[in-house]
C-alpha positions as CSV (number, residue, x, y, z in Angstrom):
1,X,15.6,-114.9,-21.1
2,X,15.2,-111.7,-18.6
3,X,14.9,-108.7,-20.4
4,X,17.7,-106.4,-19.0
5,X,16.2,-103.1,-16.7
6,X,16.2,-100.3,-19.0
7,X,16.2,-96.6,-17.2
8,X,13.6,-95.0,-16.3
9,X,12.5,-91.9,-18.7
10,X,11.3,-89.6,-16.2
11,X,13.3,-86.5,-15.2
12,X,14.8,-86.5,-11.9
13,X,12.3,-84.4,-9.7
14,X,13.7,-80.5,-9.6
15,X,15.7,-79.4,-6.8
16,X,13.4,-77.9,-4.3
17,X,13.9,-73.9,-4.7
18,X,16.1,-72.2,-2.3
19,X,14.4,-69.5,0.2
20,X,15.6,-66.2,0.3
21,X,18.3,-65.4,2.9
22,X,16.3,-63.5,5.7
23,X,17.6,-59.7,5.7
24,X,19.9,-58.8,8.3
25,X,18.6,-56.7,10.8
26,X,20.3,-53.5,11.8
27,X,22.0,-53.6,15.1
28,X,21.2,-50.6,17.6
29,X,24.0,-48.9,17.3
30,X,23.5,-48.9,13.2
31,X,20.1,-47.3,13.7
32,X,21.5,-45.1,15.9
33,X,24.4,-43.9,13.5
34,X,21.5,-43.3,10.7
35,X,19.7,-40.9,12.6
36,X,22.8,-38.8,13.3
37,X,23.2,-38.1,9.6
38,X,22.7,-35.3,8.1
39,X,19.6,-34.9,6.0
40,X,19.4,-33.8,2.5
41,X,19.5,-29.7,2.4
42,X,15.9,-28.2,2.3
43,X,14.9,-27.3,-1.5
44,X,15.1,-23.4,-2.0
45,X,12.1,-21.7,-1.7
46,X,9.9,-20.3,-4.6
47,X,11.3,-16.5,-3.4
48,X,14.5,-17.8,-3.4
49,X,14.5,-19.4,-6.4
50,X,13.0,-16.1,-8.5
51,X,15.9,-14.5,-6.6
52,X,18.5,-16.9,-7.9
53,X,16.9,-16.9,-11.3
54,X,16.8,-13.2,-11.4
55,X,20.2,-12.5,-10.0
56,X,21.8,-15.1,-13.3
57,X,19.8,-13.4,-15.9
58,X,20.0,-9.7,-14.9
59,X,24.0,-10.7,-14.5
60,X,23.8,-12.2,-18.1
61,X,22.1,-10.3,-20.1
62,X,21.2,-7.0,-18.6
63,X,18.2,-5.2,-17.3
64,X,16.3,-4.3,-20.5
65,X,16.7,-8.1,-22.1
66,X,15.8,-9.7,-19.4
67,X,12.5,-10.4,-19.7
68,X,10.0,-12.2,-16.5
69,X,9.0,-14.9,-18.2
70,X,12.7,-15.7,-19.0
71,X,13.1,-15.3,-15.5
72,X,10.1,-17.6,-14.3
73,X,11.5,-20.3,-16.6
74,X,14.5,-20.4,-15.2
75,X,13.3,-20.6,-11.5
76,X,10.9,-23.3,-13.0
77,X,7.9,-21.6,-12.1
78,X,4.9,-20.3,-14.3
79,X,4.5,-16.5,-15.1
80,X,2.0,-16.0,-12.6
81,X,3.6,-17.2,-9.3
82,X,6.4,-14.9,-10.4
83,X,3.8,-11.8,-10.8
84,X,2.7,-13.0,-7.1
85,X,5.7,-13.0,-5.4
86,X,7.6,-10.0,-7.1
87,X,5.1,-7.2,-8.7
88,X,7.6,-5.8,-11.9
89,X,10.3,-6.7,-13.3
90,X,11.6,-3.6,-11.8
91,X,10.6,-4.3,-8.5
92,X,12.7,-7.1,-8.6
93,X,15.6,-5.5,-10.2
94,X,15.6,-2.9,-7.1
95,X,15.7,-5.9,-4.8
96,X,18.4,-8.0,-6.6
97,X,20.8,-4.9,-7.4
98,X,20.2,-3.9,-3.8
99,X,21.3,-7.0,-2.6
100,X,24.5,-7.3,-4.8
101,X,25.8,-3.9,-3.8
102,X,25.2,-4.9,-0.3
103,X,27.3,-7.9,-0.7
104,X,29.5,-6.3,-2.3
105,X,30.5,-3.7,0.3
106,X,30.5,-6.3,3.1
107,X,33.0,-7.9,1.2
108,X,35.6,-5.0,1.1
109,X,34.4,-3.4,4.3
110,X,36.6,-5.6,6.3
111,X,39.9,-4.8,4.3
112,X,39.1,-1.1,4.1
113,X,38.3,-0.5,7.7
114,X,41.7,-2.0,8.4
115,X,44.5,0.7,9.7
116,X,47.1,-1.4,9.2
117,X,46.5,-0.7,5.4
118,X,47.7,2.2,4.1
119,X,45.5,4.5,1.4
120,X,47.4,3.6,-1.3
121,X,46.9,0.2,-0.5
122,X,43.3,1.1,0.0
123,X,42.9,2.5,-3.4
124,X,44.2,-0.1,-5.1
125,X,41.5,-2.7,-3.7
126,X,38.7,-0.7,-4.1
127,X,39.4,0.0,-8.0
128,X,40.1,-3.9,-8.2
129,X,36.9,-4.7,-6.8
130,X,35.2,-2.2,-8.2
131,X,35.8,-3.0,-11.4
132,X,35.8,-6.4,-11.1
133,X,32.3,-6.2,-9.1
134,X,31.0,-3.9,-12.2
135,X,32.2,-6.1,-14.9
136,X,29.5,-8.6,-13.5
137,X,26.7,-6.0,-12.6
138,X,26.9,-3.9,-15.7
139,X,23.4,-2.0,-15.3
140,X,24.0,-1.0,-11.4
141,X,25.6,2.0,-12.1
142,X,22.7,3.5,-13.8
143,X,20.6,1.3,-11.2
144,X,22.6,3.3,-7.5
145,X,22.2,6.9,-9.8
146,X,18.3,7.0,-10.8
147,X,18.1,6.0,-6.5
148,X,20.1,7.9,-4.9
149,X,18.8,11.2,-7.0
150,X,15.4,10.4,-5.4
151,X,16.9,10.9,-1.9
152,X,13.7,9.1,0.0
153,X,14.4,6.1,-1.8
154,X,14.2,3.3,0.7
155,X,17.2,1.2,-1.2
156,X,19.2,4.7,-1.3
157,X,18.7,4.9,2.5
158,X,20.6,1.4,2.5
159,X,22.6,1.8,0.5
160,X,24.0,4.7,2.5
161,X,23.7,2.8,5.7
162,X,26.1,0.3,4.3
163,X,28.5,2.7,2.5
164,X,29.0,5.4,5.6
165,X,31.3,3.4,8.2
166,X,33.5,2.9,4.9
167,X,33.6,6.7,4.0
168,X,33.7,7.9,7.1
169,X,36.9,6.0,7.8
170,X,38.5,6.5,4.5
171,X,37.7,10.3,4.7
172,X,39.7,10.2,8.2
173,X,42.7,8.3,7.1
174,X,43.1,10.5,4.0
175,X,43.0,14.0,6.3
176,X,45.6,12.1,8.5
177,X,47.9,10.9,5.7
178,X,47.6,14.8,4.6
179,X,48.7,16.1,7.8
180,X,51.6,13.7,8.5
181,X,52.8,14.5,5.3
182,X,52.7,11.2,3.4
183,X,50.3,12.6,0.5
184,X,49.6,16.0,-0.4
185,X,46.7,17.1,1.1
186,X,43.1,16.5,-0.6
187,X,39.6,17.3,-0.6
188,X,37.4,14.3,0.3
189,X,34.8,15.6,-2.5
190,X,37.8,15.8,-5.1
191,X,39.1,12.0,-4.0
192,X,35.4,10.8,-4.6
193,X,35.1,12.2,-7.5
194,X,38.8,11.4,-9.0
195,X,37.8,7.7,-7.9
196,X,34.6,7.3,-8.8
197,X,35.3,9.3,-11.9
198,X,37.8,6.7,-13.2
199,X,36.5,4.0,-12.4
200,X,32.4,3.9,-12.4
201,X,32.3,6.4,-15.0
202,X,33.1,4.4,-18.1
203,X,30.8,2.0,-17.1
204,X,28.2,4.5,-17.1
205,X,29.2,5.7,-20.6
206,X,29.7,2.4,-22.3
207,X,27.9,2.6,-25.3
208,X,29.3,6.1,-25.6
209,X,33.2,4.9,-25.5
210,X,32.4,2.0,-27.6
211,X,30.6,3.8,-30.3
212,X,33.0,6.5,-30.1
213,X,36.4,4.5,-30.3
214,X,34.7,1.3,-32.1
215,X,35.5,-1.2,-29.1
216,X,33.8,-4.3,-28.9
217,X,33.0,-6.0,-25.6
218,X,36.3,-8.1,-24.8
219,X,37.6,-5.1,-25.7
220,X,36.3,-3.0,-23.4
221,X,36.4,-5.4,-20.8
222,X,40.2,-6.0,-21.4
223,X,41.2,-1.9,-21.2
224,X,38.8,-2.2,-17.4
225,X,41.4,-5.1,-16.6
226,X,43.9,-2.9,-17.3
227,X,42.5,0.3,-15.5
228,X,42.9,-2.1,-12.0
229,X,46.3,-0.8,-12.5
230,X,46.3,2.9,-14.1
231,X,43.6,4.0,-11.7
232,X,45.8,3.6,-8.8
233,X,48.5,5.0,-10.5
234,X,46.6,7.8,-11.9
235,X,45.5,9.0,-8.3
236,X,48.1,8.1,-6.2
237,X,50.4,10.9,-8.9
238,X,47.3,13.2,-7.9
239,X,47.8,12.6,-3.9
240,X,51.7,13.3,-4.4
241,X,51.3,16.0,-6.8
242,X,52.7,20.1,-5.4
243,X,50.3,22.9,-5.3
């Protein structure tokens, strides 16, 4: 008797292995479109970077505890390229205050050089800003002083460069409010020093006022919030006041 086929015990040979799908080349006009995007934004340079650096910690924690190597390791440099680009601590100080204050004035120049806006109006943006500008650069006060006492001080020539279009205005709009009748007539030197008075002034004597009336720093920063609105007050009462 035939003995009945069995099945074979061998596998089934393996399903030949698929090639990769070839890539799809870009048409022209996709290699085109790629070239006209944008590329990624150059990386700061290592001045620029101290600067940035600088500018945060001087903000943060002041002149005297800032220290440079703080500063290099925040720019992510080592001490040395830091001593290379900027030669003090001080030095860079000068050129990072400088810099603020300069900002700071372009800023408001625009709204203070405008006629439309009357002096009261005037006052009250300059305290606001002021204040709110000094609440961030707490050590410039003392900084645009110890300059401007030295006179040849190349940052104090700046500095007046940038303020005199501003004061020059200001000083003609107060003598014309004065003669029109709208405020009682005042001194430029007594304005300054009204304005400057109460509002840079307590900034200057900080630890004074908070030794003195035991205020601790939200504290004192809350009664500058609320000087944005006595200051003005306070001065405008002065402009209206009869000799």
């Amino acid at each position: 008797m035939a003995k009945a086929n069995r099945p074979s015990r061998r596998s089934s040979p393996a399903a030949p292995k698929k090639s990769p799908a070839p890539r799809k080349r870009s048409t022209p006009k996709e290699r085109r479109t790629a070239r006209k995007q944008p590329s990624a934004a150059p990386d700061l340079s290592t001045e620029e970077k101290i600067m940035q650096a600088a500018k945060k910690l001087f903000t943060q924690n002041g002149y005297a505890a800032t220290r440079t190597r703080d500063i290099a390791k925040e720019a992510g440099i080592n001490l040395a390229l830091l001593n290379y680009y900027f030669r003090s601590k001080e030095k860079l100080f000068d050129i990072v205050m400088t810099e603020n204050f300069r900002q700071f004035i372009r800023g408001v120049s625009f709204q203070l050089l405008d006629d439309a806006t009357s002096v009261q109006e005037k006052i009250q943006r300059i305290v606001t800003a002021y204040i709110d500008f000094l609440n961030n650069n707490p050590d410039l006060p003392i900084f645009i002083i110890n300059e401007i006492r030295g006179n040849t001080s190349r940052v104090a020539q700046q500095i007046h460069e940038e303020v005199a279009p501003i004061r020059a205005h200001m000083f003609r709009q107060l003598q014309e409010a004065g003669v029109q009748g709208k405020i009682t007539p005042i001194d430029p030197f007594h304005f300054m020093a009204n304005l400057i008075g109460l509002t840079v002034f307590p900034f200057i004597g900080r630890p004074i006022l908070q030794r003195v009336t035991g205020v601790n720093d939200q504290q004192f920063r809350d009664y500058m919030e609320e000087r944005k609105q006595l200051v003005p007050i306070w001065i405008n009462a002065i402009m209206h006041s009869k000799k």
